[in-house]
N, C-alpha and C positions, 0 to 999 in steps of 0.2 A: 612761499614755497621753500625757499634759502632755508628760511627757520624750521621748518616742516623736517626738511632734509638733515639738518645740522644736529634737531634731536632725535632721529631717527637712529644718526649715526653714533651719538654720543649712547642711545639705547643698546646700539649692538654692542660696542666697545669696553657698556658698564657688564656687560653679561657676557662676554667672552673668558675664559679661564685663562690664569695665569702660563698655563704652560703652552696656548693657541696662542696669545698673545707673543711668547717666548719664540714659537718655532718663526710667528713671521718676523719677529725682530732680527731670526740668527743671521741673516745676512748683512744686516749692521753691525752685531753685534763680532760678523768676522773681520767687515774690515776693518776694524777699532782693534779687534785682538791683532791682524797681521803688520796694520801699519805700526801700532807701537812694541810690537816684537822687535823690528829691527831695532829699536831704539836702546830696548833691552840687552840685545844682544853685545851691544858695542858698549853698553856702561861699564863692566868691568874689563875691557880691553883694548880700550881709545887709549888708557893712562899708562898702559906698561908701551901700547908703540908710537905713541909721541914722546915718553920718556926713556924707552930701550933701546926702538928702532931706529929713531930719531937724533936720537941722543938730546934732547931739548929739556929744559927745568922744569920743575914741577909749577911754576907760576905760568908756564906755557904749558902745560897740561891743564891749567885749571881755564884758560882762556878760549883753547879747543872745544873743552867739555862743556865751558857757560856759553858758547857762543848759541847752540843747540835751546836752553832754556829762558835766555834771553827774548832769541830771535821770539818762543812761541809764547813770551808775554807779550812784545810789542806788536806782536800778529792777530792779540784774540779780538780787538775791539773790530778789525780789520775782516777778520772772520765772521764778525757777526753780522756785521752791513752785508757782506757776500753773500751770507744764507738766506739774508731777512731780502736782499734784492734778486736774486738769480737765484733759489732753491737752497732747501740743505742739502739735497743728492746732488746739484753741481755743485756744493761746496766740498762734500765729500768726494766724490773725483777730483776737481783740483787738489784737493791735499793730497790722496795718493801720487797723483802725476806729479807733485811738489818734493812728494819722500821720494819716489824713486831718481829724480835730477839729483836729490840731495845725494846719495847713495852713488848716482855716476858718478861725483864730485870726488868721492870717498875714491872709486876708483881713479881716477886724476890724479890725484894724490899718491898715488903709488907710482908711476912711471916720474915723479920727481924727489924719490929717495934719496938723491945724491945731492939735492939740494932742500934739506932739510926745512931752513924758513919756508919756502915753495910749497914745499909739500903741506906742512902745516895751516898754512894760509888758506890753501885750496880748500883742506880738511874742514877749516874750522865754517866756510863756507858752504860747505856740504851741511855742515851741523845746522848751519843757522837755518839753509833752505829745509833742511827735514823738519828741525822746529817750526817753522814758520807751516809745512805742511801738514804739521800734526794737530794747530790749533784749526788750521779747516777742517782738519778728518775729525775730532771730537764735537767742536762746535756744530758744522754740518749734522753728524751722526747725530746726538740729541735732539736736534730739534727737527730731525726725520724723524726719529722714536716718538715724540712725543705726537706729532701730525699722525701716527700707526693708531698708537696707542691710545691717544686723548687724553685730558689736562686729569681727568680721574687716573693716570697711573702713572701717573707723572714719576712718583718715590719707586715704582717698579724700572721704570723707564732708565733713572741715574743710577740706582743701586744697580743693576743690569751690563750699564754700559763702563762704570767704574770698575765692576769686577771683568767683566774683558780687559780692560786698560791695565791694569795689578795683576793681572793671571799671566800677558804678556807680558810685564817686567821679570815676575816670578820664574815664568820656564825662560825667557833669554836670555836672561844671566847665566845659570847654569850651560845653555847651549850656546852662548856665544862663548865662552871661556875654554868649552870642548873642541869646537871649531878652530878656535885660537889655536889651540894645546896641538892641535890634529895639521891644519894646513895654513898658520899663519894671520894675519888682517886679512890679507889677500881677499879669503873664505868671508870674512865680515864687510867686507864691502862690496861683492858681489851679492850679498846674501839682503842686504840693506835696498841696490838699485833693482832688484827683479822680483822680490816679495809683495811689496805693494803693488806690483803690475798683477798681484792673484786676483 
């Protein structure tokens, strides 16, 4: 019966069109775009306020900024037990609820300006827990796409979820550097803890 069932499924799957395939992935495929916006956002304006606002060196700029790509290499193996044990859609909710703590963090960091290492520290803390929630929200989202989709679109499935991932770096740099330019971090760290709660 299993097997009956599993080619059933894999029949409807092969004959479903790219763009029906497309509409049911788009709710994966937004929260991969919103969670790694924030991320975007804050890449070209973490470096000018840990090193403006801050007043901090640029070797502490790079330590803030790696803390983030670090944390979401030493999270993916970590991520993938989580998906392959507990779901990729509760892997994908823990990594959102993981950006947006990261993102409170982000705010934390702001009410200890006046004490710079603090604030930084908190910061880079923020960073790590984002990254570390980003390798759930990617990981998870794939291998929900792929459970949608079936092992035949697999290449639609990554190509898909990559260009959400790169479309949100693509507009959040620009709009985080507006944000910046308009009402300060401030705007980039609330904008980092309440996005991923969409």
């Amino acid at each position: 019966m299993s097997r009956r069932l599993e080619k059933m499924t894999t029949t409807t799957q092969s004959s479903a069109s790219p763009s029906s395939l497309l509409i049911s992935l788009s709710p994966i495929l937004a929260a991969v775009f919103f969670s790694f916006l924030v991320a975007g956002m804050a890449l070209p304006v973490l470096p000018l306020h840990v090193h403006n606002d801050l007043g901090l060196s640029t070797f502490i700029v790079g330590l803030v900024s790696g803390s983030q790509f670090a944390a979401a290499l030493l999270s993916r193996m970590w991520a993938g037990r989580y998906a392959d044990g507990k779901g990729a859609k509760h892997a994908v909710i823990a990594g959102l609820i993981a950006a947006s703590a990261g993102g409170s963090l982000y705010v934390v960091s702001l009410l200890f300006l006046d004490n710079p290492a603090w604030s930084a520290a908190i910061l880079a803390t923020g960073r790590a827990v984002l990254g570390g929630g980003e390798s759930f929200i990617i990981t998870g989202a794939i291998g929900w796409g792929l459970a949608l989709a079936g092992v035949q679109n697999t290449g639609r499935v990554l190509a898909w979820m990559g260009m959400a991932m790169y479309a949100a770096f693509a507009f959040g740099a620009p709009a985080g550097t507006a944000l910046n330019a308009a009402f300060g971090f401030t705007s980039i760290a609330w904008e980092t803890a309440l996005i991923p709660l969409l």
